[in-house]
C-alpha positions as CSV (number, residue, x, y, z in Angstrom):
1,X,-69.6,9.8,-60.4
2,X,-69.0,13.4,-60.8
3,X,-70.8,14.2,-57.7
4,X,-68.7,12.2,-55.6
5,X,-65.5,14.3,-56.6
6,X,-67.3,17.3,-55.9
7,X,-68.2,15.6,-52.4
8,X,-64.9,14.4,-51.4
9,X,-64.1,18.4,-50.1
10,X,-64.9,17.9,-46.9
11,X,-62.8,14.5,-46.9
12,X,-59.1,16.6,-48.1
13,X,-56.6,16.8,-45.3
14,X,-56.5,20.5,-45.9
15,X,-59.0,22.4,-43.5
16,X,-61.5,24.1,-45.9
17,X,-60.2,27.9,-45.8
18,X,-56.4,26.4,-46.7
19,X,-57.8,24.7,-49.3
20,X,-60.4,27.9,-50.5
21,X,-57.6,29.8,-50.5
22,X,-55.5,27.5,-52.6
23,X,-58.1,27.8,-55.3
24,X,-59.0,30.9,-55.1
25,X,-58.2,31.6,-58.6
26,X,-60.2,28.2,-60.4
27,X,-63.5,28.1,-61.7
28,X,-66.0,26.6,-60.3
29,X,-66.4,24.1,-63.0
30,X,-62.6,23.0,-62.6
31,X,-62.7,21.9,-58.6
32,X,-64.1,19.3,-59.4
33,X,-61.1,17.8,-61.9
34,X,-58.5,18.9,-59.1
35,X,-60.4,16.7,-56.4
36,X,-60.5,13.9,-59.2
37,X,-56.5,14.8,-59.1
38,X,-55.9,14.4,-55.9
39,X,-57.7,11.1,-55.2
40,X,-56.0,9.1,-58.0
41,X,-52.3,10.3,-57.5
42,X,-52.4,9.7,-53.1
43,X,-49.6,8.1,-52.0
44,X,-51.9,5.4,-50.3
45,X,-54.9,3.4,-51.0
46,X,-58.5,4.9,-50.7
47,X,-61.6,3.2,-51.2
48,X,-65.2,4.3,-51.1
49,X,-68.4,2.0,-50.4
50,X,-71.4,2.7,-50.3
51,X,-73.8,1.9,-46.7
52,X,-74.1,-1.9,-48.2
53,X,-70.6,-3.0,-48.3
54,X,-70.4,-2.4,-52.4
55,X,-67.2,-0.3,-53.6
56,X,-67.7,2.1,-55.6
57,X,-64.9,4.2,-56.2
58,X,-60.7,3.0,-55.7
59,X,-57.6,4.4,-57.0
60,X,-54.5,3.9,-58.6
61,X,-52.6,2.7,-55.7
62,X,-55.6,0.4,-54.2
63,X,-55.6,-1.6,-57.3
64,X,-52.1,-1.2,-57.5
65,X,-51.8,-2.4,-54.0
66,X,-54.0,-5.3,-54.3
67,X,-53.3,-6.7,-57.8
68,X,-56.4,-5.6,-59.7
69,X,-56.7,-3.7,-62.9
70,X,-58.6,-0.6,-63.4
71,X,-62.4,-0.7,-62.4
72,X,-62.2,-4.4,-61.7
73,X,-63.2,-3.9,-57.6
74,X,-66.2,-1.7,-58.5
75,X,-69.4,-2.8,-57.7
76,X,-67.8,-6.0,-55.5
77,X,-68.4,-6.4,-51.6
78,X,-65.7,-4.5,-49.4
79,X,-64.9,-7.8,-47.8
80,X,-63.2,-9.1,-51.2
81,X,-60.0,-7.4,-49.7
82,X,-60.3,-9.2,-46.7
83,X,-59.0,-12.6,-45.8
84,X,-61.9,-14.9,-45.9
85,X,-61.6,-16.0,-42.3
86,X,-63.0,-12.3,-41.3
87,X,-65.4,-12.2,-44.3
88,X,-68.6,-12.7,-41.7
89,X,-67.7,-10.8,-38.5
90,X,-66.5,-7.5,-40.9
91,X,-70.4,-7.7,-42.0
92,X,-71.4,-7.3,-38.5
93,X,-68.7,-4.7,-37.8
94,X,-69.9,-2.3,-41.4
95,X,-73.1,-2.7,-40.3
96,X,-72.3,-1.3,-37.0
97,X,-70.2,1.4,-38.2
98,X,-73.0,2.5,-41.1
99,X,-75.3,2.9,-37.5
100,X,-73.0,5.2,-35.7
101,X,-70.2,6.3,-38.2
102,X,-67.7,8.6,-37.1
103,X,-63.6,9.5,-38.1
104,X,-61.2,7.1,-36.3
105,X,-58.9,4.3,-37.3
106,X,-60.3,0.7,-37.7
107,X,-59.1,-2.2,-35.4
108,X,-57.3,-0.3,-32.5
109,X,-54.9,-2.3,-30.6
110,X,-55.4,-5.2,-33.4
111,X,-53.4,-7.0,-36.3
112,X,-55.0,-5.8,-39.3
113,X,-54.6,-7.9,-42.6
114,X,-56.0,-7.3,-46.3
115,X,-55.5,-10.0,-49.0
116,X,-54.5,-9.6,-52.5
117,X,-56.3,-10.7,-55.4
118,X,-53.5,-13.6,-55.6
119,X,-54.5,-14.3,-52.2
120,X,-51.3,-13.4,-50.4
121,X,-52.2,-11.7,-47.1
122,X,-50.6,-8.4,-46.0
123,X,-50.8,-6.1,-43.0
124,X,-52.5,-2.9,-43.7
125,X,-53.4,0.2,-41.0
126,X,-56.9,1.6,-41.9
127,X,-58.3,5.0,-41.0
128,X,-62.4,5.2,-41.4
129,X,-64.3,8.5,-42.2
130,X,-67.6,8.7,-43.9
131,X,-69.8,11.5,-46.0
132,X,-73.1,11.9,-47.4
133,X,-75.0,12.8,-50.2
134,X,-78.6,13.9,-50.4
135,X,-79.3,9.9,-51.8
136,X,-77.3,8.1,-49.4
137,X,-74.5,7.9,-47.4
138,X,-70.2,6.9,-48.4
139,X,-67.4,5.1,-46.3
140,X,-64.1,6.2,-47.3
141,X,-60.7,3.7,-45.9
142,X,-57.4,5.4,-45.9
143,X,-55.5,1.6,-46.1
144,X,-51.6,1.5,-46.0
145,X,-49.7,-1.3,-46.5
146,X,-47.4,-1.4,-43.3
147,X,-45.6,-5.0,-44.9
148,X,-42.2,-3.4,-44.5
149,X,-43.0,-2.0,-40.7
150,X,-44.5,-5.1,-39.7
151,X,-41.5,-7.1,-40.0
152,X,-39.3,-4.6,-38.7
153,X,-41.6,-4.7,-35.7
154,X,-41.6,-8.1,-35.9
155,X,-38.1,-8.2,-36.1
156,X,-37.7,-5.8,-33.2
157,X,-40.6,-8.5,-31.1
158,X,-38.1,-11.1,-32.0
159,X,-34.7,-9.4,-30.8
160,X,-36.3,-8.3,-27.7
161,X,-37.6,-11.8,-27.4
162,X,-34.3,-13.4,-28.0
163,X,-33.1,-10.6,-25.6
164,X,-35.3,-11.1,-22.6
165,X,-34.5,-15.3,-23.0
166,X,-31.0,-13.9,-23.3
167,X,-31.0,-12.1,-20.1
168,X,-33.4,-14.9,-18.7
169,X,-30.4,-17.5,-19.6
170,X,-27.8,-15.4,-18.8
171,X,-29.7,-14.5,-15.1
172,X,-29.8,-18.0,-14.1
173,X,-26.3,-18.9,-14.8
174,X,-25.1,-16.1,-12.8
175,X,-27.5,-17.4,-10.1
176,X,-26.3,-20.6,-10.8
177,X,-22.7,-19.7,-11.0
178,X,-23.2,-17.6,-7.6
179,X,-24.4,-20.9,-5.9
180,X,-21.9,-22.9,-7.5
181,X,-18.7,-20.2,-6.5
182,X,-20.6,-20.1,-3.1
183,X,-20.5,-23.6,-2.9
184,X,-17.0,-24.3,-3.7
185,X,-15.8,-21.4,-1.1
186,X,-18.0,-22.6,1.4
187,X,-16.6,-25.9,1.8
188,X,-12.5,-24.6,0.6
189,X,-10.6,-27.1,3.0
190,X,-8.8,-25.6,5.6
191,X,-9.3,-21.8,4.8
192,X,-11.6,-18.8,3.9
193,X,-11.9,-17.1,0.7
194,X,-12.6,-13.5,1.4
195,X,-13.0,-10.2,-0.5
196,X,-12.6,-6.7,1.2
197,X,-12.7,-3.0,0.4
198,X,-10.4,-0.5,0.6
199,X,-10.9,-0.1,4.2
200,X,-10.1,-3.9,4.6
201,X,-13.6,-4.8,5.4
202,X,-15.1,-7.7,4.8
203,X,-17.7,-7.8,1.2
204,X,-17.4,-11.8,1.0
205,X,-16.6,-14.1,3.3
206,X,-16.9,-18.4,3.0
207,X,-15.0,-21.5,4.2
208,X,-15.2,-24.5,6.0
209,X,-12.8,-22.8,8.7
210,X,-15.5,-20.2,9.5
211,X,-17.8,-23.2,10.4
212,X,-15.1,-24.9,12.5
213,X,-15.4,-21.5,14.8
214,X,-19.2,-21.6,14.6
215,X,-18.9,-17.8,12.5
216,X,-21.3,-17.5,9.3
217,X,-20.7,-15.4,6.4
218,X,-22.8,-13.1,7.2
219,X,-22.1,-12.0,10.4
220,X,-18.6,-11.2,8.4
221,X,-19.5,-8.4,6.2
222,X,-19.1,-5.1,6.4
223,X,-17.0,-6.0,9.8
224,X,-13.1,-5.1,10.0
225,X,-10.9,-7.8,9.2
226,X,-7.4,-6.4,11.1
227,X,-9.4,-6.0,14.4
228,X,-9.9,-9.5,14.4
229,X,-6.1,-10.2,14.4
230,X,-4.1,-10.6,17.4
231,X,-2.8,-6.7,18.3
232,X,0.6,-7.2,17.7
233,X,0.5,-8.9,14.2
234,X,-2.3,-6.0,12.6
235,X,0.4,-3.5,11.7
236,X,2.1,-6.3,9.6
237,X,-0.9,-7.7,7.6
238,X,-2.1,-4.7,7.5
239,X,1.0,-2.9,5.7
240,X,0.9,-6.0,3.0
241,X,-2.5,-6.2,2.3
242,X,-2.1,-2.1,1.5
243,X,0.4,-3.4,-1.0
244,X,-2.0,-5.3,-2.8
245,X,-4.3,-1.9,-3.4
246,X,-0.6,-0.6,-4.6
247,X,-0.6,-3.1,-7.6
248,X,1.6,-5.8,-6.3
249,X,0.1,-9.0,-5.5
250,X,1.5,-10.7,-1.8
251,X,1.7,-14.2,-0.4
252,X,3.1,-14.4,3.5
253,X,2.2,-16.9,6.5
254,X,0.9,-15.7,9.6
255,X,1.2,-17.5,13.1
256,X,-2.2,-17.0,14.8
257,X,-2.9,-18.7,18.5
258,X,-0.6,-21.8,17.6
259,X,-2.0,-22.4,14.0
260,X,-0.2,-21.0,10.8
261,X,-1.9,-19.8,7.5
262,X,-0.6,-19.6,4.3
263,X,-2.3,-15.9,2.9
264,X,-2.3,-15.5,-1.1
265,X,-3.9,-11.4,-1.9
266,X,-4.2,-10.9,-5.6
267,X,-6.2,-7.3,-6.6
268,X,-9.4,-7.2,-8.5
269,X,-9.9,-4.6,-10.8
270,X,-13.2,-2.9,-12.2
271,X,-14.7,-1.8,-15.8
272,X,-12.0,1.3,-15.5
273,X,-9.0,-0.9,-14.4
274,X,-9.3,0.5,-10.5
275,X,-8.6,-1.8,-7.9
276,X,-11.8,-1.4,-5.5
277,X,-11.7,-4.3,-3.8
278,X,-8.7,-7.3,-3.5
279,X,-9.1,-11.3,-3.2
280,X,-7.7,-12.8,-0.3
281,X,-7.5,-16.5,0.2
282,X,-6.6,-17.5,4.0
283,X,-6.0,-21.7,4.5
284,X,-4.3,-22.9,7.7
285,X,-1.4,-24.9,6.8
286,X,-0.5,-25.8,10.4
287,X,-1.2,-29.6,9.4
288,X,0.6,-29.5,6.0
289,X,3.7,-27.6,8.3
290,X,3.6,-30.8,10.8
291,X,3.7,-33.1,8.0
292,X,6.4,-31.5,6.0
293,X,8.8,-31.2,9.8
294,X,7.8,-35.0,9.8
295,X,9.1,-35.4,6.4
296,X,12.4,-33.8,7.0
297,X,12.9,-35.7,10.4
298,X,12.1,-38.9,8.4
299,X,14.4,-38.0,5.8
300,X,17.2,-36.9,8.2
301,X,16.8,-40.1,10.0
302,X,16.6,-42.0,6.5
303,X,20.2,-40.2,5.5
304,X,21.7,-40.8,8.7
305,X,20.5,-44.4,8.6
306,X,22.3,-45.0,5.0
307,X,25.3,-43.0,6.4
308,X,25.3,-45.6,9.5
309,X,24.7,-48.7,7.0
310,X,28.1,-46.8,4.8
311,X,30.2,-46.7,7.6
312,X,29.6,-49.5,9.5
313,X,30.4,-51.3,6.0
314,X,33.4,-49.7,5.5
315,X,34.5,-50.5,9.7
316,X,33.2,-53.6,9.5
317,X,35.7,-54.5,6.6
318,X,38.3,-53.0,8.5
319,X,38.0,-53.3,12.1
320,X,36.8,-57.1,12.0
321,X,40.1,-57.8,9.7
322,X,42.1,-57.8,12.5
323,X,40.6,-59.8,14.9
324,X,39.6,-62.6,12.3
325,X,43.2,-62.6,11.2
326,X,44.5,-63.1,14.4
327,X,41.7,-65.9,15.0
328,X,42.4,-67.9,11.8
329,X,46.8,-67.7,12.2
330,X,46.4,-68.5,16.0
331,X,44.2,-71.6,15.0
332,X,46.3,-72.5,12.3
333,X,49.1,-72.3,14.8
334,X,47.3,-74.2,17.2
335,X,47.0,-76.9,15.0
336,X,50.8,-77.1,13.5
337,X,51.9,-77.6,17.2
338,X,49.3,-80.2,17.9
339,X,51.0,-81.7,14.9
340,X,54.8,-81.4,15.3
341,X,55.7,-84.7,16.3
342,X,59.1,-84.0,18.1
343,X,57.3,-81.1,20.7
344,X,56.5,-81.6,24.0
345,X,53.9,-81.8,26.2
346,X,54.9,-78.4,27.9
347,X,55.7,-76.7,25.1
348,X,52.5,-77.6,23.1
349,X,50.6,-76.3,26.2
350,X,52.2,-73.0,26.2
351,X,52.0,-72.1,22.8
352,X,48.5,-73.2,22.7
353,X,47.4,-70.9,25.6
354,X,49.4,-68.4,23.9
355,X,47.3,-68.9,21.2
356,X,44.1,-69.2,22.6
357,X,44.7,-66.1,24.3
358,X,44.6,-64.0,21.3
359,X,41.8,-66.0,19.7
360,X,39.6,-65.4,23.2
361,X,40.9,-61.2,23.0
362,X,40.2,-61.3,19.3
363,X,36.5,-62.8,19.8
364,X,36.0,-60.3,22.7
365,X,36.9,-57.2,20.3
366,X,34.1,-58.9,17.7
367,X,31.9,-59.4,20.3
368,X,32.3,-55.4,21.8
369,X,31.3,-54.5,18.5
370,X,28.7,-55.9,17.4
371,X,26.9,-55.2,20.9
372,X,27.8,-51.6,19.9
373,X,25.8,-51.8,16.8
374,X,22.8,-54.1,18.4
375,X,22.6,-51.4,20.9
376,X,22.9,-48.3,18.2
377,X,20.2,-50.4,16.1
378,X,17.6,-50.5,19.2
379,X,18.3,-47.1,20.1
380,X,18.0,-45.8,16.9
381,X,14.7,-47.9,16.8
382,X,13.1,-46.4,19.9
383,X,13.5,-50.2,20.9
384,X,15.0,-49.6,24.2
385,X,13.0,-48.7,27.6
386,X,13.8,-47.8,30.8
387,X,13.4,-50.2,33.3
388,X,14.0,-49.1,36.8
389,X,14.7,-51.5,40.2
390,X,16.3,-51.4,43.1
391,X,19.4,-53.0,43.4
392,X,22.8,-52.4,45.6
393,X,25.5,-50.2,44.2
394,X,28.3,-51.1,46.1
395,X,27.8,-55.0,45.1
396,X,26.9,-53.6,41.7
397,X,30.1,-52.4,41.4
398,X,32.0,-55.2,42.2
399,X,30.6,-57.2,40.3
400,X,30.7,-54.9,36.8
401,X,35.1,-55.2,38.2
402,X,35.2,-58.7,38.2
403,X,33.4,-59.4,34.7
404,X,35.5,-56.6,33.3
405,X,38.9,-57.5,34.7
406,X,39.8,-60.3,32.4
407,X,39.6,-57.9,29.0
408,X,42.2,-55.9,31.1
409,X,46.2,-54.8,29.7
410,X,49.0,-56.4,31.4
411,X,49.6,-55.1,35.4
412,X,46.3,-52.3,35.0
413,X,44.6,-52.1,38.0
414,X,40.4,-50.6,39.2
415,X,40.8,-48.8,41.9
416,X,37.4,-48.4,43.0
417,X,35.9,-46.0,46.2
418,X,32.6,-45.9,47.1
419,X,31.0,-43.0,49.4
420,X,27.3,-42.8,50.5
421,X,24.3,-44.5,50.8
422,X,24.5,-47.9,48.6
423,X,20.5,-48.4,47.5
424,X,19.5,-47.1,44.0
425,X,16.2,-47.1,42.3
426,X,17.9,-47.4,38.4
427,X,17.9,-49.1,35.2
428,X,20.5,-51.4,36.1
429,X,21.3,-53.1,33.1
430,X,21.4,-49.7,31.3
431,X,23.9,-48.6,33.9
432,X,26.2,-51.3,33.5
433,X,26.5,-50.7,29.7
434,X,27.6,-47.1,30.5
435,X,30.2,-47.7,33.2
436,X,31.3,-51.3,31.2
437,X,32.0,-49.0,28.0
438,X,33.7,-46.4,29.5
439,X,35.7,-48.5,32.2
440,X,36.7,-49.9,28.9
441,X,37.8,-47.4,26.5
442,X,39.5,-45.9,30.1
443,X,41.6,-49.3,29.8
444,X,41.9,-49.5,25.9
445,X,43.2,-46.2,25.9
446,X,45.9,-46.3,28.5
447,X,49.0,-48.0,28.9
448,X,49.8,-51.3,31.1
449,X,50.4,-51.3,34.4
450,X,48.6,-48.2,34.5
451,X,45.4,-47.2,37.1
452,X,42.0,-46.9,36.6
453,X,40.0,-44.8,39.2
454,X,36.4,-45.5,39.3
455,X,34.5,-43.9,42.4
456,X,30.8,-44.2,42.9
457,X,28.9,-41.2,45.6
458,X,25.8,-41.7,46.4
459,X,24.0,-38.7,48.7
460,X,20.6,-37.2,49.1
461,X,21.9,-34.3,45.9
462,X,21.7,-37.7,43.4
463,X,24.6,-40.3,42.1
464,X,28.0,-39.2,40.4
465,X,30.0,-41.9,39.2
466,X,33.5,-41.0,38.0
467,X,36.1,-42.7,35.9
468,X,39.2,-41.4,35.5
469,X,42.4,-43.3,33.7
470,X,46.1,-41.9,33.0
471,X,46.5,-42.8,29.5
472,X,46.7,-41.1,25.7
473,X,43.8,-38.3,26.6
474,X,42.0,-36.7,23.8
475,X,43.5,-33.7,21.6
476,X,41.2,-30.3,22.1
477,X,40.3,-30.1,18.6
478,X,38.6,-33.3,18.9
479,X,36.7,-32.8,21.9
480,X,33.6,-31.2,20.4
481,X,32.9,-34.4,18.4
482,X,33.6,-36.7,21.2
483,X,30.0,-37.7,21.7
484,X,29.1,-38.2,17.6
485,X,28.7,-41.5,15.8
486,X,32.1,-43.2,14.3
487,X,33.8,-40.2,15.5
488,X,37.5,-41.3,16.4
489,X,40.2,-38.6,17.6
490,X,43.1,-38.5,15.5
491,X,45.3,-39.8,18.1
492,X,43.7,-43.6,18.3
493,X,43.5,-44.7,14.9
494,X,45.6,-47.3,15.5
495,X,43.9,-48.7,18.6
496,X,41.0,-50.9,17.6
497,X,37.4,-49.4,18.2
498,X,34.0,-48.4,16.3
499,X,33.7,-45.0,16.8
500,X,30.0,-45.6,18.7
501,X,30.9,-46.4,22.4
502,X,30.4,-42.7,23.6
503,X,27.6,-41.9,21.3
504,X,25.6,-45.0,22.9
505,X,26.5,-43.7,26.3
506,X,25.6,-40.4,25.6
507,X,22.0,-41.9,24.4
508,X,21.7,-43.9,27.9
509,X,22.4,-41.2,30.0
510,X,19.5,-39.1,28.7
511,X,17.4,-42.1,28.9
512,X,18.3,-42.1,32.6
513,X,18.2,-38.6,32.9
514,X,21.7,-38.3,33.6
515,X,24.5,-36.0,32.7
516,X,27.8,-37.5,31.0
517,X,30.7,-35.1,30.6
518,X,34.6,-35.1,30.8
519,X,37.5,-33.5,30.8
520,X,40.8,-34.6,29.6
521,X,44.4,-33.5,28.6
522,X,46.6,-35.2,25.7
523,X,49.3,-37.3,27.0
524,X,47.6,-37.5,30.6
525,X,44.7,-39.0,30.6
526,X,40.6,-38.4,30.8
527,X,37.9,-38.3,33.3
528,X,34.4,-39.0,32.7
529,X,31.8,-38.2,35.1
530,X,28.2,-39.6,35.0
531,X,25.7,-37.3,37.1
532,X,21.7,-38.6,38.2
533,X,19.6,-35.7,40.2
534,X,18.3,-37.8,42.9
535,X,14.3,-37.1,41.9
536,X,15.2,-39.5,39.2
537,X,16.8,-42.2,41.9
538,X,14.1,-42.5,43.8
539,X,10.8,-45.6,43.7
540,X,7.9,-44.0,43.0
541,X,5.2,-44.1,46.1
542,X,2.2,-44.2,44.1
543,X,0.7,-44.8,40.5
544,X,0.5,-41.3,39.5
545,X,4.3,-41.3,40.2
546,X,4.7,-44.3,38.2
């Protein structure tokens, strides 16, 4: 095979005056042992066939490559070192090549694989080139084993597989997470969530509020936020949102046309730790407000109902002692002189109307005060309406004297005037409680023998009804507190009463839309004067009045 050596010049990657000059010094006999050299000891496999498929020449590294020992592939079929699936098309493809050979590398742009003589498969690269002789002509394959690249590749196919599902996965639940975040702000109850730049313009905008003003989201950015405040409140939100481009995160309400918003600006950062752009959620709280005055007024009322239910316990036990005493010794006393054998007619009589006296005062004081509670408890229950008729003053007057005279002291005396026109258009049994209770306390309160004034002046201005008695009068200090419950001045703690008479009145004449004051001296007396503009005295004409 000598010839072949000598042949396999032309096939050296050294161009022919490199290699010339490299062996310039040799003999000509000796070329042909350094070709011989250099063919066994390449770094890869080379193999030489002949034009029918048969190889004729390998070296080292082919057989070391392919598991063979020395000068077993010679004289087999090329395709021996191919997987057997490929066996008949790489006939078709040798023949082809052996019709039109030229240098170039075999199976561009394809997975090349070679098989072992164990039959393991490997992937190999293959470069082609061909020579000839004056007998026939040889295929030489360059063949490297590319094991070690392939699955580096392979590996590398894998991670940018793995990658691009990554990025796939990751891509949709960022889409996903958009839609959901979206979502959730769209339909955030009472409110916007918003984000804006550093010129407080708007980059995201959702909320069911925007909806309930017919704006969308879009129409929303890139628009300024403070010019769509009220002019006298930008300044202000503008200053604290500022603050939040500072570092320091704000929460404030802001009033806007009759509705109030709770506002809650936090900064968002970027990759550097920059605050770019902050969050702003905006939710109207007018509602929740409402609902949390409602609570306090409930809560007020409930405390001032348990501080009604406390003191009326503690009055009850002590103001209805007294008449209850007087009721059960007067009884008992009423029945001893029934009893006494050796009393008289007369005298029985005139202890027992003595008697009865007291029991019928005594029952009268129980009676005043638990109509003073049954009217606190209605008006404290919105229970009581105004109901309007029209009715005679002036016999309205006399008639409140003569059911009031009997719970009279000893020798006090109403001296009543009247002045004016004598119809009214009033709530007349509302009336009558006022001018009952404080014709009453005007008589409690004084001494006997003693005058009560009570003038009623009726003109076209409205009604004034006066009443004015000469009795203890009420200290100064005490004066400001006249008109609240269970209040009592200092000087008529010994003088039965409930504390509630005034407030009640009070409550009436602002359901009448009257005026009550007074004015009063200690150690002279008081005068209390009930005022009614006539436009609230007068029938209505027509339903819309009504």
């Amino acid at each position: 095979m000598d010839f072949v050596y000598k042949d396999l010049e032309i096939l050296l990657p050294l161009n022919s005056a490199e290699l010339k000059a490299l062996f310039m010094f040799s003999k000509e006999e000796n070329l042909n042992l350094v070709y011989k050299v250099l063919f066994e000891t390449a770094a890869e496999s080379l193999v030489v066939t002949d034009e029918k498929g048969s190889i004729v020449l390998v070296n080292a590294k082919t057989n070391e490559m392919f598991g063979y020992a020395s000068n077993e592939l010679i004289g087999q079929k090329l395709e021996v070192l191919l997987p057997q699936k490929y066996h008949k098309a790489h006939v078709k493809h040798r023949e082809d090549y052996n019709h039109a050979p030229k240098q170039r590398s075999m199976g561009i742009g394809m997975d090349l694989w070679a098989t072992r003589k164990n039959g393991s498969e490997f992937p190999v690269e293959v470069s082609l080139n061909y020579f000839k002789t004056a007998e026939t002509m040889f295929v030489m394959g360059l063949v490297t084993d590319i094991t070690e690249r392939y699955k580096a590749e392979e590996q590398i196919r894998k991670m940018n597989e793995d990658l691009e599902k990554l990025v796939d996965e990751r891509t949709k639940e960022l889409e996903e997470s958009r839609r959901l975040y979206q979502m959730v702000a769209r339909n955030f109850p009472d409110g916007t969530i918003n984000v804006f730049d550093r010129d407080l313009k708007y980059v995201f905008a959702e909320g069911s509020e925007l909806f309930k003003y017919g704006i969308t989201s879009e129409k929303l950015v890139g628009t300024d936020y403070i010019v769509r405040l009220p002019e006298e409140i930008r300044d202000e939100v503008g200053k604290k949102l500022n603050e939040v481009f500072r570092g320091t995160n704000v929460t404030f309400e802001l009033d806007v046309r009759n509705n109030i918003y709770l506002i809650n600006a936090v900064a968002l950062h970027n990759l550097d730790g920059e605050i770019e752009q902050i969050l702003m959620v905006e939710q109207n709280i007018t509602v929740k407000k409402q609902a949390e005055e409602d609570v306090k007024r409930a809560l007020e009322k409930e405390k001032q109902l348990n501080e009604l239910k406390s003191r009326f316990v503690s009055m009850a036990s002590h103001e209805f002692r007294t008449p209850l005493s007087t009721i059960f010794s007067s009884s008992s006393l009423v029945e001893k002189y029934l009893n006494k054998e050796d009393a008289d007619l007369e005298s029985i009589k005139e202890n027992a109307h003595r008697h009865l006296k007291r029991i019928k005062s005594s029952v009268g004081n129980l009676t005043s005060i638990l109509n003073d509670f049954l009217s606190l408890d209605k008006l404290e229950q919105g229970k009581v309406e105004v109901k309007p008729s029209l009715f005679d003053i002036d016999m309205f007057a006399e008639e409140l004297m003569e059911e009031i005279q009997a719970t009279l002291k000893k020798g006090q005396k109403i001296i009543y005037t009247h002045s004016g026109n004598k119809e009214v258009y009033l709530d007349r049994q509302m009336l009558k409680n006022i001018l009952y209770n404080l014709i009453s306390n005007a008589s409690k309160y004084s001494p006997e023998d003693s005058k009560i004034e009570f003038k009623i002046s009726l003109t076209e201005n409205g009604l004034t009804v006066t009443v004015i008695d000469h009795g203890i009068g009420i200290p100064n200090s005490d004066q400001i507190h006249l008109f609240e419950r269970f209040f009592r001045a200092k000087n008529v703690t010994n003088i039965q009463g409930t504390g509630l008479g005034l407030n009640i009145v009070q409550r009436y004449s602002n359901l009448l839309n009257g005026k009550i004051s007074f004015s009063s001296k200690e150690g002279e007396g008081t005068a209390f004067n009930l005022d009614i503009d006539h436009s609230y005295l007068r029938e209505p004409t027509s339903l819309s009045e009504n």
